[in-house]
C-alpha positions as CSV (number, residue, x, y, z in Angstrom):
1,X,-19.9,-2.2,20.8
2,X,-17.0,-4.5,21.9
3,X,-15.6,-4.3,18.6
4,X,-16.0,-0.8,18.1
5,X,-13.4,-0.4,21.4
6,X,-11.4,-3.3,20.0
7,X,-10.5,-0.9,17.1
8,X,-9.9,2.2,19.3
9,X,-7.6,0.3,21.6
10,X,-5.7,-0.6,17.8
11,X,-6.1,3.5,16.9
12,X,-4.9,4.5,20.4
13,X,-1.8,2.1,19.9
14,X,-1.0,3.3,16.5
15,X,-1.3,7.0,17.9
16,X,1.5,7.5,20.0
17,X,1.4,10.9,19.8
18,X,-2.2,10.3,21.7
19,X,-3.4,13.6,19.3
20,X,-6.4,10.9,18.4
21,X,-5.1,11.0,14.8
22,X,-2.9,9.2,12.8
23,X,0.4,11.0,10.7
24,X,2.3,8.8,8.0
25,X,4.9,8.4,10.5
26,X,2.8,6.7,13.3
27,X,1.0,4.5,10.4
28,X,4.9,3.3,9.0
29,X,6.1,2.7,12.6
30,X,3.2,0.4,13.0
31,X,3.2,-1.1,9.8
32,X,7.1,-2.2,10.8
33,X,5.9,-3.6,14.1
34,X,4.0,-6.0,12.0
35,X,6.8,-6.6,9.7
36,X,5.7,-4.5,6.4
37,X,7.9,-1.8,5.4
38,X,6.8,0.0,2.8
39,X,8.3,2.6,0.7
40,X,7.3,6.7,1.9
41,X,6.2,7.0,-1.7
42,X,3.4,4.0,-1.2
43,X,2.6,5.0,2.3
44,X,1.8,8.6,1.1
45,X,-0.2,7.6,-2.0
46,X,-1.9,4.7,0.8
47,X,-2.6,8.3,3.1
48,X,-4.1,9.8,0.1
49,X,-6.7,7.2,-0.3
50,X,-7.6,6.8,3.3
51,X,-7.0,10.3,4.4
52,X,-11.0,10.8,3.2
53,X,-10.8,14.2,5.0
54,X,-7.8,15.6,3.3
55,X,-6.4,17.0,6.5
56,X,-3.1,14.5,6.2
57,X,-4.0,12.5,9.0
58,X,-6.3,9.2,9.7
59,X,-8.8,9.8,12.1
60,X,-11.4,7.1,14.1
61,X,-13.9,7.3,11.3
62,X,-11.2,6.8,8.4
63,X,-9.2,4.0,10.3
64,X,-12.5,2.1,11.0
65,X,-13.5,2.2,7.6
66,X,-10.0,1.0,6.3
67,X,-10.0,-1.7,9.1
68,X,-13.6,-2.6,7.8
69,X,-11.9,-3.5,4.2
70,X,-9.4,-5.6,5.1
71,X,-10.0,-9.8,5.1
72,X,-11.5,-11.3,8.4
73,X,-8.9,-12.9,10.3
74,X,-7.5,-16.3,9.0
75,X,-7.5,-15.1,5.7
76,X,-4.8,-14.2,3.6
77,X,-5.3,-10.9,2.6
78,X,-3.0,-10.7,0.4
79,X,-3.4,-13.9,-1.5
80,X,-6.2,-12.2,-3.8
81,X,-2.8,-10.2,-5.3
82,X,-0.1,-13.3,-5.5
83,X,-1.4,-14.7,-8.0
84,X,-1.8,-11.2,-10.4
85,X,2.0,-10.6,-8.8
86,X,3.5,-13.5,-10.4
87,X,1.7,-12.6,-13.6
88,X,3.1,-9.7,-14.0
89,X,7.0,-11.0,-12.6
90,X,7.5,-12.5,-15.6
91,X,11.0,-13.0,-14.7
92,X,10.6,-14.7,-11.5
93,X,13.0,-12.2,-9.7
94,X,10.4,-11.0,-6.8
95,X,10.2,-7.4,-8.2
96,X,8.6,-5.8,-11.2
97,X,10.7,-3.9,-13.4
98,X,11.0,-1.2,-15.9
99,X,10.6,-4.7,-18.9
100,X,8.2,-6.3,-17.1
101,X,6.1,-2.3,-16.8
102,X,6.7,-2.3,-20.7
103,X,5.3,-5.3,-20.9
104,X,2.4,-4.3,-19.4
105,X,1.7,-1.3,-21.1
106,X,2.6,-2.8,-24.6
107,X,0.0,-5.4,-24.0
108,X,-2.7,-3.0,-23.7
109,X,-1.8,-1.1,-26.7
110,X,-0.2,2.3,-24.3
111,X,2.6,4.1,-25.9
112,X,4.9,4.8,-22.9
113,X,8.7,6.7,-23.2
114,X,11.2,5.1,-21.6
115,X,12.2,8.1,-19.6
116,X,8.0,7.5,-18.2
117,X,8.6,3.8,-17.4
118,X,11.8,4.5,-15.7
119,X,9.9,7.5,-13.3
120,X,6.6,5.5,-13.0
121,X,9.2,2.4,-11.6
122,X,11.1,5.0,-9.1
123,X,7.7,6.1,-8.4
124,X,5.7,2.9,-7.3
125,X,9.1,0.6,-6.5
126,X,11.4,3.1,-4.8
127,X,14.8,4.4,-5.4
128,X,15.9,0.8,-7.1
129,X,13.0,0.8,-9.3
130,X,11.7,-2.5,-8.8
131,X,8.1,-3.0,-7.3
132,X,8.4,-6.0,-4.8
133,X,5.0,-7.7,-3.8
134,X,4.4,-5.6,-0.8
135,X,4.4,-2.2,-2.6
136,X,2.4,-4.1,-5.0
137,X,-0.2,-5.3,-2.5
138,X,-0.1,-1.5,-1.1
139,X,-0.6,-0.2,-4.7
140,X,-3.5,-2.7,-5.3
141,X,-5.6,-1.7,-2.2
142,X,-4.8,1.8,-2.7
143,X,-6.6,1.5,-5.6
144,X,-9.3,-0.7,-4.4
């Protein structure tokens, strides 16, 4: 019970339109307070997944569910995806790019355009293109 208000007092602080849901704006104005800032494109396809509901907000239910996947405290949660991130970064630049994407799909035998490469980077990495580890990490669990 006292962690079940523990996670309410979170959802009422993420909810500052105190509506008792969460919109894609309240969930990126509380990801920047604790420092991520990801792209709109990752936060909606994140909203996609969590939004079980379909109604384009996180309610109690969907929050607690997505706040029951992440790593107990202390952990790293997102050590699990440094390690595939620096896989895949074979240039050691921080970002994954439209070679390193080609890469990927070359190595598992995918035929992909260029002009597909270049929309799937824009897509996951932003208006530059290039997927740093933190849209990477929201990609990941997105898919999770």
């Amino acid at each position: 019970m006292e962690e079940l208000q523990k996670y309410k007092a979170v959802f009422d602080q993420f909810d500052t339109s105190g509506d008792n849901k969460i919109s894609q704006s309240e969930l990126k104005a509380a990801m920047a307070q604790l420092g991520h800032h990801p792209t709109d494109d990752v936060l909606e396809m994140a909203m996609e997944e969590l939004d079980q509901d379909k109604s384009g907000f996180l309610n109690f239910p969907e929050f607690m569910e997505f706040c029951q996947m992440q790593p107990p405290q202390g952990e790293d949660p997102c050590a699990k995806y440094r390690q595939a991130f620096e896989a895949l970064d074979t240039d050691g630049s921080g970002y994954i790019g439209v070679d390193e994407l080609r890469v990927i799909f070359e190595s598992t035998g995918a035929k992909v355009s260029e002009r597909m490469l270049q929309r799937i980077a824009v897509k996951l990495g932003g208006d530059d293109g290039r997927i740093n580890f933190e849209e990477f990490v929201t990609l990941m669990q997105s898919q999770a």
